[in-house]
Each structure stands twice: as C-alpha cells, then as structure tokens.
C-alpha positions as CSV (number, residue, x, y, z in Angstrom):
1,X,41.1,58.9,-29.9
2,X,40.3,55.2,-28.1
3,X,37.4,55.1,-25.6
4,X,38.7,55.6,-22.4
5,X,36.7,52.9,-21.2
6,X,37.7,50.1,-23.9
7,X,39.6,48.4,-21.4
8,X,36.5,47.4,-19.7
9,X,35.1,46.0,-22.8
10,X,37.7,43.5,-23.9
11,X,39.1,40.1,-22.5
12,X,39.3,39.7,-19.5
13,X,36.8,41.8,-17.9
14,X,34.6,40.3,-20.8
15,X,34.0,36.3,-21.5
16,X,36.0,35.7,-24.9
17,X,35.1,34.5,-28.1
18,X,36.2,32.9,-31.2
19,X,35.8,34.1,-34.8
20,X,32.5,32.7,-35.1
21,X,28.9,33.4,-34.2
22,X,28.3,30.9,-32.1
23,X,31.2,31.5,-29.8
24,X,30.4,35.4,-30.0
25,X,26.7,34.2,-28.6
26,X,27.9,31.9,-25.8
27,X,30.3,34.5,-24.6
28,X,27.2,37.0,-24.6
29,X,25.0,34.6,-23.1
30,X,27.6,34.2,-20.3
31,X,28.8,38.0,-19.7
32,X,25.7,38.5,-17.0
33,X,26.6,35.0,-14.9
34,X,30.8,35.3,-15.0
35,X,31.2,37.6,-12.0
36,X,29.2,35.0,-10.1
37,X,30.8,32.0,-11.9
38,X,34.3,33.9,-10.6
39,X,32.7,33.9,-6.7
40,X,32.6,29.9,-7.4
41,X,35.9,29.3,-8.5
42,X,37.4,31.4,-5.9
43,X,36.0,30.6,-3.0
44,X,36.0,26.5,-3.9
45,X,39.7,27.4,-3.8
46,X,39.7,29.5,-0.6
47,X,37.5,26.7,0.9
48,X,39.1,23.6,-0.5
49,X,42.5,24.3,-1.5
50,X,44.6,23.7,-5.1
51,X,42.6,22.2,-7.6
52,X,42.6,21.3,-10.8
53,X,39.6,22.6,-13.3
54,X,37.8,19.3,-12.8
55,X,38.3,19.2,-9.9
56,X,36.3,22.8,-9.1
57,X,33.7,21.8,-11.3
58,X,33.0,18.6,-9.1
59,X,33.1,20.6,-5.8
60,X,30.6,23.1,-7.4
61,X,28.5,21.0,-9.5
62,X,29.3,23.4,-12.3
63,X,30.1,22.2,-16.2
64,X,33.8,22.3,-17.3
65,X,32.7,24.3,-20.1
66,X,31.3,27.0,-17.8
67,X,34.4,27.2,-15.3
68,X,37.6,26.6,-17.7
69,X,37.1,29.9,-19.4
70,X,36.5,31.6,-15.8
71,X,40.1,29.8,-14.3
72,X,41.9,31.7,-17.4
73,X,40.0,35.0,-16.6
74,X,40.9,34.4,-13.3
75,X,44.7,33.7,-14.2
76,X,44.8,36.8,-16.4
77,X,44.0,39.5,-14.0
78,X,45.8,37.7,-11.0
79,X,43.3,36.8,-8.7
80,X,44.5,32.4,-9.4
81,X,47.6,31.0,-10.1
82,X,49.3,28.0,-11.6
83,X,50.7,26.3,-8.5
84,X,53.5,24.3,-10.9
85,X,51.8,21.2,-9.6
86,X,49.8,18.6,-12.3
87,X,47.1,16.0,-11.6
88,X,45.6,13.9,-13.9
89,X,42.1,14.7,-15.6
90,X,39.5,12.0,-15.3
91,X,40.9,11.0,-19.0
92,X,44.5,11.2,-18.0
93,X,45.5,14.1,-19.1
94,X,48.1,16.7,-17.2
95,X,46.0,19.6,-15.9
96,X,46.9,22.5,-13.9
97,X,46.1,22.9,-10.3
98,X,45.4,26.1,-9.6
99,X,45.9,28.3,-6.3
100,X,44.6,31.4,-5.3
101,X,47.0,34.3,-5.8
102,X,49.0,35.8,-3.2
C-alpha cells in the first residue's frame, strides 16, 4: 500500500533532480530555501508585474539557476502562469513571461 503522504515527497512540493548525484545534492541542498525562494518569485510578480525569469532574478538579485526551477514549481501547482506573451533573454532568446495565477 503507497504512503499516504508520498505526495508530499515528490515534484513539486520537492526541488527536482536529474539522474545523477550531483543534481540529487543541489536539489537537497535547496529543499530548506525553496519556500522562501517561492515568496521571491511571487511577490516580485505581485509587486512588479509579468516578467520573464531574468527578469525576476534582476529585480531580486537572485541567480537564474536558483529561480528557473522555482517559476516551474510555481507553474505546476498553479500559483504562476504563462501569460502567452515572450520577451527576449539578455542572449536573445524567446522566454516566457510569467503572471501570477488567477
């Protein structure tokens, strides 16, 4: 019979990881900061409007690599959404601008 709880212990409601161990350890590493690091996101959106991923790590002075992961935790249990628009990154890519969810 599954654990009841398993839920709780799987993506999203934990950082996710690739197939190796360093991935495994960074996602560990990051498990106590995320709930915090999903405060940032939010209320950089709440307080500045759509943005793109870049964008919310330059209002927050937060690393890409700590905030993309938290945008698609975000995005998977419904709190953020894709608003259908696209800026450019700073290399000139396409990159979603996100909005929070209604």
């Amino acid at each position: 019979m599954p654990d009841l709880f398993d839920y709780a212990k799987k993506y999203p409601n934990v950082p996710g990881y690739q197939k190796t161990d360093t991935s495994k350890a960074a996602a560990n590493d990051m498990r106590p900061k995320k709930a915090l690091l999903h405060r940032i996101v939010l209320d950089a959106l709440r307080d500045f409007g759509d943005m793109t991923t870049h964008e919310i790590c330059s209002v927050t002075s937060k690393d890409y690599d700590a905030i993309q992961p938290r945008t698609s935790e975000l995005r998977e249990i419904g709190k953020i959404s894709d608003s259908g628009i696209r800026r450019r990154t700073p290399k000139g890519k396409a990159s979603i601008v996100w909005r929070l969810a209604v």
